[in-house]
Phi, psi and omega in degrees: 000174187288171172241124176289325174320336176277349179075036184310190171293117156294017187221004181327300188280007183281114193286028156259032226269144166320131155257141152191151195289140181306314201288000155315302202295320179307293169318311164307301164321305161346281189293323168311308179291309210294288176010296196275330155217133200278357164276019192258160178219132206235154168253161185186137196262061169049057166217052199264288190332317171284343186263355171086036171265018180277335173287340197260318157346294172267020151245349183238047207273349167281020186233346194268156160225124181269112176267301190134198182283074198222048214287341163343257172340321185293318181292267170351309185295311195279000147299306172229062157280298186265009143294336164248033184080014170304189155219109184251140167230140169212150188213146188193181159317131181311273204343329179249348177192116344278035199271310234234335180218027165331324161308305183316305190294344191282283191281297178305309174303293174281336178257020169253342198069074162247151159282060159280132177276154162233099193267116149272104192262176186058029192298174173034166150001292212289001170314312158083198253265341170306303174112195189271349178286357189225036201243066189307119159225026170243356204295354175277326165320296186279343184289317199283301189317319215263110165333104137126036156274106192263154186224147186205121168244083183307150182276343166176191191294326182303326171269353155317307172293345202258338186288330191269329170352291188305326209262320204294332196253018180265112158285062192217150178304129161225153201251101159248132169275120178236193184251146178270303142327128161357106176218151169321101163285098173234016169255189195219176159314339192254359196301136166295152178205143150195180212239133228019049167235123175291143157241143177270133196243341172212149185257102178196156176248022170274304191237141142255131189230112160305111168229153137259153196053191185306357184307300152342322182265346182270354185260307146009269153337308142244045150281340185270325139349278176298320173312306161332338209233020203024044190251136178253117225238129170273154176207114150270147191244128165235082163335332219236120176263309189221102009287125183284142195260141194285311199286351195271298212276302186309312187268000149299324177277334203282332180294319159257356167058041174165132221219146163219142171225158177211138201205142185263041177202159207307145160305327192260121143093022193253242195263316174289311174319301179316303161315323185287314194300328180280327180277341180287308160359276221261312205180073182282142229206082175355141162201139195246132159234118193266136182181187175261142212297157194319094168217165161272135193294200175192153188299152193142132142040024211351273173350276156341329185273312188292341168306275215307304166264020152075039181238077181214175186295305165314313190293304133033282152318296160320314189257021151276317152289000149294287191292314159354292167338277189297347184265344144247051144287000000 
């Protein structure tokens, strides 16, 4: 059953349940952080519209930076804003930050330790007819490798917003992915949120299912599924790629001995990596990591695209009754 504690959506299950894009929330957070402190300040790589930084533009325009098509330069500069005490937020296409200037955040951003935010909008598949040049599935990957890196893939807008909050008072380097799509508003005002605690959004003790991003409403889906089939699936929303939180995901395994994650990003080094590297460790458990298998996305359909590579409730299904399988034997 659901765990009420968590304060989902009274409407989860509903097929009209509200879409809305994560990079909405980001934006609302944005105008919101700046409020609350005049040192936050955003930069943006000739995307502000699209990445939702145009409201705190025009309300904040001595605070704002247009750098251009420069995602270097967006990093670097904003390296030194927060050597000089700012709180810098910058945003462009995952693809291009941190795709694109990943050396910058590395050496400027991380290895100094400044609290530059790094927002990537238009993440996974569901970027839809832009295509794979513009479909980031590696950036948790390369994001999570980098020392004094916090990585955060919010579950929906609501949380999004609650995430760049979290990040404006984190004096740490931070990463958040968001969607360029629609996607299912299924926490509320009241979801708990902080920055590295996974929260349990369904209750159960056969299978645990890991999820991050929009990913969360398809385990979600099919956990409610499986309950017809009496198999009982816990789902967790892990929100927090890095730090991950370890005591949530151990006593998941310990509690069910058999583990599935799911991620709208490459299988390697993502969210299913993390997980593995903490159970192999620690309480090693059968575990299936649903993501996309090593390929490059492709134009099409956000929806067509999560079939095609297999990010759906079923395959979901399937693969809890797999590690099930394997966990009794």
């Amino acid at each position: 059953m659901i765990n009420q504690n968590a304060y989902l959506n009274p409407k989860l299950f509903d097929p009209d349940i509200e879409q809305v894009p994560s990079r909405n929330g980001y934006g609302e957070g944005l105008v919101l952080a700046a409020e609350e402190n005049e040192q936050v300040v955003a930069l943006c790589a000739d995307l502000t519209e699209s990445t939702r930084t145009q409201a705190f533009a025009e309300k904040f325009p001595e605070r704002f930076i247009e750098i251009g098509v420069a995602e270097q330069n967006l990093a670097t500069v904003a390296a030194g804003m927060a050597l000089g005490g700012k709180v810098p937020f910058i945003s462009s296409y995952a693809t291009f930050s941190p795709g694109r200037n990943w050396e910058q955040i590395r050496t400027t951003i991380c290895y100094n330790d400044v609290p530059v935010k790094i927002v990537g909008s238009h993440a996974g598949v569901t970027v839809g007819p832009d295509g794979a040049t513009h479909q980031a599935l590696e950036d948790m990957a390369i994001m999570r490798s980098l020392p004094n890196m916090v990585v955060i893939s919010p579950a929906d807008t609501i949380e999004a917003r609650k995430a760049t909050l979290a990040m404006a008072q984190l004096a740490k380097p931070c990463y958040i992915r968001l969607s360029r799509d629609k996607t299912p508003v299924i926490t509320t005002a009241q979801t708990p949120f902080q920055i590295g605690k996974a929260e349990v959004f369904y209750e159960g003790k056969d299978v645990a299912v890991i999820a991050t991003g929009q990913m969360v409403y398809r385990a979600l889906l099919s956990a409610k599924e499986m309950q017809m089939h009496k198999i009982s699936v816990r789902v967790i929303n892990c929100h927090t790629i890095k730090p991950l939180d370890k005591n949530t995901i151990l006593k998941a395994a310990e509690n069910c001995r058999a583990v599935v994650t799911v991620e709208e990003h490459q299988v390697t080094g993502g969210l299913g990596g993390a997980v593995a590297e903490l159970l192999s460790q620690n309480f090693p458990v059968p575990l299936k990591i649903i993501g996309v298998q090593d390929q490059f996305g492709e134009s099409g359909e956000p929806n067509e695209l999560l079939e095609k590579f297999g990010l759906t409730k079923e395959v979901i299904g399937k693969a809890i009754t797999t590690v099930l399988r394997m966990k009794n034997r």
